[in-house]
N, C-alpha and C positions, 0 to 999 in steps of 0.2 A: 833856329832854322825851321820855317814854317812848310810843315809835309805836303807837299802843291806837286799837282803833276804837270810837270811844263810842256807844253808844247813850241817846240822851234819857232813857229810861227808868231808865237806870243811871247816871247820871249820878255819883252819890255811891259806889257802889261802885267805877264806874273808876277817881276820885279817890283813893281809898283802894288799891287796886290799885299805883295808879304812885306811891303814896308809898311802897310797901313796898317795891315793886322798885328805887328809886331808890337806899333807904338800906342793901339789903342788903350786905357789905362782900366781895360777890365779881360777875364778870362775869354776867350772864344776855342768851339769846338764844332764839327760837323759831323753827323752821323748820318750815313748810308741807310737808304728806307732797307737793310737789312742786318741793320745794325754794326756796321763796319766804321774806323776810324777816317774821315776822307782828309781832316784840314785840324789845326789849332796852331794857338802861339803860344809865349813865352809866359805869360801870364797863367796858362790854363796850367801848366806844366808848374810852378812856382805853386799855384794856390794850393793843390795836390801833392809837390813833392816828386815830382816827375823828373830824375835826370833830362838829361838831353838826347840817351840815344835810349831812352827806359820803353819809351813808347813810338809806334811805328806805323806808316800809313799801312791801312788793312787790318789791322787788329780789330777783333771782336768785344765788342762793349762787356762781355762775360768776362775776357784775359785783362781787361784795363779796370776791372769792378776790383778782380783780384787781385791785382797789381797795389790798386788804391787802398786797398783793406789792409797789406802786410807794413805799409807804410804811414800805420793810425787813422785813416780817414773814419768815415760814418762810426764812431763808435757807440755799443750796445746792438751793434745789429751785423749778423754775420754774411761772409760776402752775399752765398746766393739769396737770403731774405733781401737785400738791397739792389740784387740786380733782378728780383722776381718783380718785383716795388718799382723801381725806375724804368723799367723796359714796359711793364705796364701802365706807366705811367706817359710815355712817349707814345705807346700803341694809341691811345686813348685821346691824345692830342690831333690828330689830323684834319684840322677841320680850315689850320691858316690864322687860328687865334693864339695871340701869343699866354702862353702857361707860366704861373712864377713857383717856384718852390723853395725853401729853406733849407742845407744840409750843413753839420758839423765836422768838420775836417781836424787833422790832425793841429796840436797847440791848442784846442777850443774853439778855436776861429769857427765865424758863423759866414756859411758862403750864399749868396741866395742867387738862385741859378732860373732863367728864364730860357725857354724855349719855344721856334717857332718852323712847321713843318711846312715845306714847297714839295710840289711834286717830282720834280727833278732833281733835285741834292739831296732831301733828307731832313734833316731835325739840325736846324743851326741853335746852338746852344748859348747865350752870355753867361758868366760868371762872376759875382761884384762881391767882394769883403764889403760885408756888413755891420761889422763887431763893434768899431766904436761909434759906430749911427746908435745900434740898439743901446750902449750904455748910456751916450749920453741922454738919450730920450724915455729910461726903463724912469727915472723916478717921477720925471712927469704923466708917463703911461698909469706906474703904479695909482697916483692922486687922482688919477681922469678914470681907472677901475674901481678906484674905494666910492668916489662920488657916486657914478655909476651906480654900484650896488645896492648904497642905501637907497640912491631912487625907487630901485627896481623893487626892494625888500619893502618900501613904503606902498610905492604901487599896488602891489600884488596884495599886502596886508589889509588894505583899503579896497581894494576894486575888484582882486580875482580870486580870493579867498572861496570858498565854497561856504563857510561861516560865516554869524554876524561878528562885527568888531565892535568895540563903542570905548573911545577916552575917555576920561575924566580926570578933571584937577585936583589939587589936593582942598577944594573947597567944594567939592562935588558937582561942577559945573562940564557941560560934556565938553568936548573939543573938537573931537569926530568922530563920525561912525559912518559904516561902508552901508552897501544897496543891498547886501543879504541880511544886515541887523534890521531895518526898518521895513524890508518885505517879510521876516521871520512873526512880526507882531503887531505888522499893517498900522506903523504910525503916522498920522499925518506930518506934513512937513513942516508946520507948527514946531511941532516937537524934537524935529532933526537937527534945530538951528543951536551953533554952539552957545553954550552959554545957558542952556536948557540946565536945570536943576536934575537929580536925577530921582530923587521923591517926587514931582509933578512926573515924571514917565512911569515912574511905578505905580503910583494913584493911576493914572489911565487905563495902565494895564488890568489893572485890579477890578476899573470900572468897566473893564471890556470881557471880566470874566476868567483873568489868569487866577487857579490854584495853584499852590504853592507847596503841593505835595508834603513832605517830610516836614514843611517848616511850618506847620499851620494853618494859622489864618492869618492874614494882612497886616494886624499890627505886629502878630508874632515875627511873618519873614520880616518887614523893615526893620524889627528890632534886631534882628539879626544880621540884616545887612550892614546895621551901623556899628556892632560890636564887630564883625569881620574887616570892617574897613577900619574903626579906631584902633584893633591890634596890628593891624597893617601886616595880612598875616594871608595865604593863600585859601580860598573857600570854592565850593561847588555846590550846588544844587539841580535838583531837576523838577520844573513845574508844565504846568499843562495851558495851553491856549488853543481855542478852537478845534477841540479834538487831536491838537499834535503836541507830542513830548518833547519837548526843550532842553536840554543843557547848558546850563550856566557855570562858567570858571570865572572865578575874580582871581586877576594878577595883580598885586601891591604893586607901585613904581616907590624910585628913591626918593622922590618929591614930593613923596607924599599921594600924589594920584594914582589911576591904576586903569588898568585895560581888563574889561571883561570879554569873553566872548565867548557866543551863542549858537549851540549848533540844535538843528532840526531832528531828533533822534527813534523819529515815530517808525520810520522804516525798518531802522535798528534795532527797535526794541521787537518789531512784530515778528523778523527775521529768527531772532534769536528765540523767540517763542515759537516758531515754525520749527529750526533747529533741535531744539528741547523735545518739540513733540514727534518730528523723526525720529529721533533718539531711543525712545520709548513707543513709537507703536511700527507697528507692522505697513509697509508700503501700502500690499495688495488690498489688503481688507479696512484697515486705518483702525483696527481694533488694538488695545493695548500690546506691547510684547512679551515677552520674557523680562527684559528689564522690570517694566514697568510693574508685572504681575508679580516679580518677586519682591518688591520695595513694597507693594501695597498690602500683600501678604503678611509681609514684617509688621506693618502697620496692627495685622490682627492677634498679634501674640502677647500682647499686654492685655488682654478680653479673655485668651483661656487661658490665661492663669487667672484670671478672676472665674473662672469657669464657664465661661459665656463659650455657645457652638458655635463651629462655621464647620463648612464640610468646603472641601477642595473635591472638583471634580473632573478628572483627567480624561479627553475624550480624541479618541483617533479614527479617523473614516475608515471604513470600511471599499476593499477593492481600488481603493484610489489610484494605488500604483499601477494597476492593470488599467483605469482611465488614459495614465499620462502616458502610459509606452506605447498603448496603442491608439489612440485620438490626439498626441499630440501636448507641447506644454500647454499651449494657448487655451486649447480647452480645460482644459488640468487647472489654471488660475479661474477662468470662468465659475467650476464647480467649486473651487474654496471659496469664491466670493457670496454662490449664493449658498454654499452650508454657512459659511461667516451671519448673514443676514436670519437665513431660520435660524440658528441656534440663538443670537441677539433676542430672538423673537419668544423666545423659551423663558427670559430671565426678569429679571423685577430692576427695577430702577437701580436698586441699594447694590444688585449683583455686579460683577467685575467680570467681565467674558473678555480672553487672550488667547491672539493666536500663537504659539510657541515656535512654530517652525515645521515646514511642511504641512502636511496633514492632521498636525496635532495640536488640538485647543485644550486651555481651561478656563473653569468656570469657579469662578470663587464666593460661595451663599454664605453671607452673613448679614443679618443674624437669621436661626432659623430654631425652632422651638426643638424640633426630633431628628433623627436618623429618616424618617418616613420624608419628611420635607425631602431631603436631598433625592430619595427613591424617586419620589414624584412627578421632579425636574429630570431626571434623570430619562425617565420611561417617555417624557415629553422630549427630551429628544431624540432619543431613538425613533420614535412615532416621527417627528417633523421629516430624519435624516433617510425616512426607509421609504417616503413619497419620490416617485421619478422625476426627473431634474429635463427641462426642454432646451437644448443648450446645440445653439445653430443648427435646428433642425431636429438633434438627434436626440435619442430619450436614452437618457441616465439614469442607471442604479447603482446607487453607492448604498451607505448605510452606515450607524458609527457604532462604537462599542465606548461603552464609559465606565472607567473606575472610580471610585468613591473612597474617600478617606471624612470622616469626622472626628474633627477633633473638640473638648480635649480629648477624648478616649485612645485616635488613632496617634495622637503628637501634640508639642505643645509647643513646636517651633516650627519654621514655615520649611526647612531642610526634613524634617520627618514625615510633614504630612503631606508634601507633594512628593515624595520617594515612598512613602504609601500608596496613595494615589495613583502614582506610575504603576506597583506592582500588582494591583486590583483592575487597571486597565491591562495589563498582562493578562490576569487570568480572565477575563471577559471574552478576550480575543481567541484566548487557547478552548473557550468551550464554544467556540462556536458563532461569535461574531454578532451583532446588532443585539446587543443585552449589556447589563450593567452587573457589577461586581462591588461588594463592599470589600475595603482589606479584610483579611483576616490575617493572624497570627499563623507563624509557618511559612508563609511566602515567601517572603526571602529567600529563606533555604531553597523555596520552588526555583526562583531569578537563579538563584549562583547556581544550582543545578544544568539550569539551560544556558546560562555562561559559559560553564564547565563543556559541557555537549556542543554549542557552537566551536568554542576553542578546539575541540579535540576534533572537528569532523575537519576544519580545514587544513587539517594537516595528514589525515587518513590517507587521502589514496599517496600520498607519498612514503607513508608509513606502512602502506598495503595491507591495511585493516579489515577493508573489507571482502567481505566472499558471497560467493550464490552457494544456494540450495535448490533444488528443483521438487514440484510436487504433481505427479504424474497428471492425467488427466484420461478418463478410459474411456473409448468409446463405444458406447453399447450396442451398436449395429454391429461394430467391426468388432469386440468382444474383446479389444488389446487397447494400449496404448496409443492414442492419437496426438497427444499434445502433453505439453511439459510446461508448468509456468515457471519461470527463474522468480525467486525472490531473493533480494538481500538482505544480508544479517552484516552488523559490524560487531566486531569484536575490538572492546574498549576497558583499559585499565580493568582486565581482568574479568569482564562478562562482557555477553551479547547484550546489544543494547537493542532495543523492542523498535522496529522501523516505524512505530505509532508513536517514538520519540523523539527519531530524528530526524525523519525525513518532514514534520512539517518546521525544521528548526532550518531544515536544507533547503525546503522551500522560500522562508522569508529571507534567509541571506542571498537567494541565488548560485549556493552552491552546487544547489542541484544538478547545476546543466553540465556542468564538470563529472559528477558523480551519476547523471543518467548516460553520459556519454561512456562509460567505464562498463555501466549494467548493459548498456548494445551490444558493445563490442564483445566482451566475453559471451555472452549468450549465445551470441552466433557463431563463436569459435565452440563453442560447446555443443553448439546442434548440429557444425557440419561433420562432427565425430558418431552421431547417433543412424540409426534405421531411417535411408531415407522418405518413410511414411511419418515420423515425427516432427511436428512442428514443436518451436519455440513458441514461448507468447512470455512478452515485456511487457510491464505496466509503465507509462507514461505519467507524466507530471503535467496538471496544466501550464504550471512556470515554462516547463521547456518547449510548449508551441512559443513563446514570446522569439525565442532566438529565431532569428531568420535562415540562420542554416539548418533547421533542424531535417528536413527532407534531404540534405549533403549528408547528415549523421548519420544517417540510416543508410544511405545507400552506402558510404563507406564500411561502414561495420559488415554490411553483408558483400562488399566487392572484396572485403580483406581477410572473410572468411571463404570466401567462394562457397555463399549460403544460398540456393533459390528463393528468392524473394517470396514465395509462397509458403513457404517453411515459417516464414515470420507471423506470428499475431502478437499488434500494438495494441494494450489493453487500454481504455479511457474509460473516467467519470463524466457523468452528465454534468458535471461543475464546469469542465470543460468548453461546453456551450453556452454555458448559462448567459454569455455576453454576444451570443450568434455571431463573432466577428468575424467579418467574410475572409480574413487572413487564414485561422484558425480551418476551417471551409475548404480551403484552397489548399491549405500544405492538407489536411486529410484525403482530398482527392489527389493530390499526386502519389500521396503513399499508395493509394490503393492503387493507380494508374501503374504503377513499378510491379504491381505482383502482391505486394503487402493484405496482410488480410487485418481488417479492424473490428476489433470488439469493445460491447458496452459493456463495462464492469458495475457491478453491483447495483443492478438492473430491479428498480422496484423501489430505489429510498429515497428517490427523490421525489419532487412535487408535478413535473413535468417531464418522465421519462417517455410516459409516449409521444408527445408532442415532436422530442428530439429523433425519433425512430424516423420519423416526415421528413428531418431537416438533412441525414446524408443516410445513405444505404450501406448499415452498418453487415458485418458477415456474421457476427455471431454476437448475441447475448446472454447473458453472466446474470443468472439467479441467485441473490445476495441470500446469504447464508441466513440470514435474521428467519425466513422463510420455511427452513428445516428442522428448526428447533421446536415448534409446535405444529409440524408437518400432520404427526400419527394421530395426534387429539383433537386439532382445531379445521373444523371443515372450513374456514375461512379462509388460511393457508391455501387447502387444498385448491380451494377455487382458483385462488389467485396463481399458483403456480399452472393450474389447466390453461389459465388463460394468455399467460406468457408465451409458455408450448406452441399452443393454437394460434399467437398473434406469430410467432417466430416461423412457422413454417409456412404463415398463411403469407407472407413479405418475403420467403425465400430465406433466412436465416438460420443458424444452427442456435442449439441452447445447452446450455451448461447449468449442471444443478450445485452450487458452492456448500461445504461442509456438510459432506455424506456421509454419518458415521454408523448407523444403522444400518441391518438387512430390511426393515419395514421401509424405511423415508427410502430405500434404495428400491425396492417392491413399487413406492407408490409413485415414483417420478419416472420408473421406466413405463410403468402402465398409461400415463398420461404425455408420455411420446417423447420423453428430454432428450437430445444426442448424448450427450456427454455428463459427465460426473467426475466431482474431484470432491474427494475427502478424504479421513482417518478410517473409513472403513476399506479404502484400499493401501493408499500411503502416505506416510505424512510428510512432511519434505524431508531429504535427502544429497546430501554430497554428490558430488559429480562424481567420485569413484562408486557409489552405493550405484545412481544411476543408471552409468553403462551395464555393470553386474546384472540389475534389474531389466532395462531392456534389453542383451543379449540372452538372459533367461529365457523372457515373453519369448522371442524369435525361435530357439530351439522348441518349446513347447510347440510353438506354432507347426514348428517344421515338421517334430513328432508325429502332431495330430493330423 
């Protein structure tokens, strides 16, 4: 009984309706444009396995998927993938074209279900058993696919290959060959036509200029091609024509003849030549790498053992890192490209110039007669590297340091003399920067030492290693104490370690900013314990303007001590400026805009401290101790400290006279007008409990008198 909704009025047409659909001899179904059961017969219900009362007008395509599924239908696919599958597959139909599909129903039967969508019923479905149409007709399908194939695999081998092809009989006569073999070797069509010998195509070639690489000369290849063809045995070659690299494979047939073919491999080969040479050098500069510097290296140690020199020389820019933090990477690749080109410009043909990585190159002279050669080079480029660099505008000063290793004396394998090398570029850098270093013996010990001291420092303030000491500062108007410098000492694996040890080891790793953060905070919780007429004064790091918080630093540490900002003086080197960077500029003027009082430390050892006296309005200046030491003997001294004085008070500044250990140097810096003084002739630094002791001392006294 076919599911029809009768209307009275049609009573006899419905009748007629469901008699036609009953008898027609294939499946029918109708689906509501909502996916709803509207109509089927007898058939649809049979091909499926549908009782009679299994499925119902109204049911939803999703309850009749599942319905279909417990009863074997679509096997391998479960119900909702098949009703994801056919519902979108119906969506997608709406256009009034009828759609055919293939599905597998229970027993194997193959059903192939056509459907066509109206706008007012829905998706009229047919359904036809197709199983024994496809058996009978699979072995003729199969025959009409094998033929097929071979065409297609003929075709293709002949005409759409990317390669040349070329037949040949077992009498060496060709047969065919496709349009990339005769475009590969621009042969006339003369020589295309079958039947062609294939010693007349290879004499052509030969007369057109083909080398025949590995295999000689021309009678050699053909002697070769005829032994490779008599053994009837697979061969390859690669020869050259017209500037492009060829590839030849001979394939044997069982007939005796064979298929060679030709591919084009000029692109391939320069690819991989391109490849190889990424491999081994450097993008930015395209100078050799590391790889490459240590394979050629190796190449030098069969030489000293015969005793012959070469010197490795280890070279790292100077300042670089302060380039790229503050101007940026882009500039930062800029300046290695052109230190890359002057240092190139340093070297001899025979030399090997690598960039290693980052900021560090070497340089590898061989051969060279002395120890002095490598000096020479060496001093050449420090000179190229310490000229200013004009880089989008801006002028640059970098500078490099170079260690020096020769061997055989320093190594006589390329692992000792470049780990020499490295540790003579250490020590270059630890005296002081734009200078060269030979190894010497001992170093190492120096390396694991400062190993040892980096390892140990980044784990200190967790270990609470470090402490302040303070070292008064008196002011000779006011006849007491004005100021207190905090320094710090660490105490490591049982001594204090010398702050001229590790703080520039805290500098290059950047732990500083961590551990200056540590010397703020305490200093100011330490000062707001003292006589409110004493200031604090902290020496700064130039690493720690790099952080951008570093104006947050400070205001925290004095909002967390509830310290007046004017209590505070940040002590700076003129190294500081040395790069005039208007950031640098800026955070100093906010400091002092807060209250902060700023001073120039060790005022006199540089090359341009008064220059910098112009560049911000510093509050006090610091007379480097170097100054006091032949204060009493050397009228030159004496000058120079008058002049400081006189420059300091004539800009509005205060001055400080540094390691005051005498009554005389103490006689002659008050005579010549210095505010203040710090030395061993009043204290030397001191514990915070010594301290307080000592400034509540002063205070009583005071009160006394």
């Amino acid at each position: 009984m076919v599911g029809v909704d009768i209307n009275a009025a049609a009573v006899a047409d419905a009748l007629l309706l469901d008699a036609a659909l009953e008898n027609i001899p294939y499946g029918f179904c109708v689906w509501s444009p909502q996916f709803r059961l509207v109509m089927w017969n007898k058939h649809y219900r049979e091909f499926y396995g549908f009782s009679a009362n299994a499925i119902q007008k109204g049911m939803t395509l999703e309850e009749v998927v599942h319905l279909s599924h417990k009863l074997g239908n679509h096997p391998g696919q479960s119900p909702d993938a098949f009703y994801e599958s056919y519902s979108s597959e119906l969506l997608a139909n709406r256009s009034g074209a009828r759609s055919k599909n293939h599905e597998e129903v229970h027993g194997g039967r193959i059903v192939e279900t056509a459907h066509v969508y109206t706008e007012n019923l829905g998706w009229v479905v047919t359904h036809e058993d197709i199983t024994d149409e496809l058996l009978q007709s699979e072995t003729v399908q199969k025959r009409k696919l094998e033929l097929e194939r071979q065409n297609i695999r003929l075709d293709a081998a002949v005409n759409n290959i990317p390669i040349g092809l070329c037949m040949m009989d077992a009498k060496g006569r060709l047969v065919i060959c496709n349009e990339p073999y005769a475009r590969i070797y621009n042969l006339p069509i003369s020589y295309l036509r079958p039947g062609t010998q294939l010693e007349v195509i290879l004499g052509h070639l030969f007369d057109e200029g083909m080398s025949a690489g590995g295999s000689g000369s021309r009678e050699e290849y053909i002697t070769w091609r005829r032994e490779v063809i008599a053994k009837n045995e697979y061969g390859k070659n690669i020869h050259e024509l017209n500037n492009r690299i060829i590839l030849m494979q001979h394939h044997p047939m069982k007939d005796g003849g064979w298929v060679s073919t030709h591919e084009d491999i000029t692109e391939q080969r320069q690819n991989e030549a391109r490849i190889h040479h990424l491999a081994r050098h450097d993008a930015l500069t395209d100078l050799p790498n590391r790889i490459e510097f240590l394979e050629q290296m190796a190449r030098t140690e069969a030489g000293l053992q015969r005793g012959e020199m070469a010197a490795v020389l280890y070279i790292d820019l100077d300042h670089f890192k302060a380039v790229n933090d503050t101007l940026g990477h882009a500039v930062g690749d800029e300046v290695i490209k052109q230190a890359a080109v002057r240092l190139w410009g340093t070297t001899r043909e025979s030399d090997l110039l690598a960039r290693l990585g980052g900021d560090e190159f070497a340089l590898l002279l061989q051969p060279i007669d002395s120890a002095d050669a490598a000096a020479r080079v060496a001093d050449r480029i420090i000179k190229a590297m310490g000229a200013p660099m004009n880089i989008k505008g801006q002028q640059i000063e970098i500078g490099a340091s170079v260690g020096i290793a020769v061997g055989p004396g320093d190594g006589l394998d390329t692992d000792t003399l470049v780990k020499n090398a490295d540790l003579a570029l250490y020590k270059a850098k630890s005296e002081g920067r734009s200078t060269y270093h030979f190894f010497e013996a001992g170093m190492d010990a120096e390396l694991q030492q400062r190993r040892l001291i980096e390892a140990g420092l980044r784990m200190a303030l967790g270990r609470d290693e470090f402490r302040l000491v303070y070292q008064p500062l008196l002011g000779l108007r006011e006849n007491q104490i004005t100021c207190v410098e905090a320094l710090l000492r660490w105490d490591f694996e049982g001594r204090t370690v010398s702050p001229t040890e590790f703080i520039p080891v805290a500098e290059e790793t950047g732990l500083i900013a961590a551990i200056g953060q540590w010397v703020l905070n305490e200093a100011c919780a330490a000062a707001a314990t003292w006589p409110g007429h004493v200031r604090v004064a902290v020496n700064l790091s130039p690493v720690q303007f790099r952080q951008r918080d570093l104006v947050a630093q400070v205001r925290r540490a004095l909002t967390g001590a509830k310290l007046d900002p004017a209590r505070l003086e940040l002590e700076i080197t003129e190294s500081l400026l040395l790069g005039d960077s208007e950031s640098t500029l800026k955070a100093l003027h906010e400091l002092r805009a807060m209250g902060v009082r700023i001073c120039m430390d060790d005022f006199g050892t540089g090359y341009s401290s008064l220059s910098y006296l112009r560049s911000f309005p510093f509050d006090k200046i610091k007379i480097d101790r170097s100054f006091m030491r032949d204060l009493a003997s050397r009228a030159d001294s004496q000058a120079i400290i008058r002049a400081v004085i006189g420059l300091g008070q004539s800009l509005g500044m205060s001055t400080t006279a540094e390691g005051v250990e005498t009554e005389e140097q103490l006689s002659l810096v008050r005579a010549h007008g210095v505010s203040e003084v710090q030395g061993y002739l009043f204290s030397p630094p001191v514990s915070g409990e010594d301290l307080l002791d000592l400034l509540h001392t002063a205070v009583e006294i005071a009160k006394a008198s």
